[in-house]
Residue, then its C-alpha position, 0 to 999 in steps of 0.5 A: x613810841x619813838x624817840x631819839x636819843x643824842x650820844x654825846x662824843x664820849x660815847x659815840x664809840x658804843x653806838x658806832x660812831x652815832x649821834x643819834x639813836x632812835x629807840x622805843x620808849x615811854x620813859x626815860x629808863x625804857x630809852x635808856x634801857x633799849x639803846x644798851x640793848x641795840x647797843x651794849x655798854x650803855x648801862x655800865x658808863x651811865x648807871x653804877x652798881x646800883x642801878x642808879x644814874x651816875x651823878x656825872x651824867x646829865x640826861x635832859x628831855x626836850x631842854x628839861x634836866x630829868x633830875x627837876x621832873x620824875x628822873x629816869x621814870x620821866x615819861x618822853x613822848x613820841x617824837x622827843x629827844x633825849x640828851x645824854x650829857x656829861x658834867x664837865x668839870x675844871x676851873 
């Protein structure tokens, strides 16, 4: 199923200066997954060593912050939008 995941501009350079990439996924890890495969890099700036999403990146499904449904095992189904989305920081 497709799905399109929104880069923000941080990341942009990785995806070739895109905004949006569409992948095949069901969840939020295959998307995730798939675009560092069509474009590699991704996986180093959004999960750590671990493998787990660095708590700087925000990814949201449709409006919803993935950190309030399943995480990255957060099903998307064909059509939806993924949003990358880095925390901002300052005061």
């Amino acid at each position: 199923m497709a799905v399109i995941v929104r880069i923000p501009t941080q990341l942009r350079p990785l995806a070739g200066g895109s905004s949006e990439i569409s992948v095949e996924a069901t969840t939020v890890a295959e998307a995730l997954k798939a675009l560092d495969s069509a474009h590699p890099g991704f996986q180093d700036r959004l999960f750590d060593e671990k493998g787990i999403l660095r708590r700087f990146v925000n990814v949201f499904v449709a409006d919803e912050d993935i950190r309030f449904l399943s995480g990255v095992d957060s099903p998307v189904p064909s059509g939806t939008t993924i949003s990358i989305v880095p925390a901002v920081a300052g005061g």
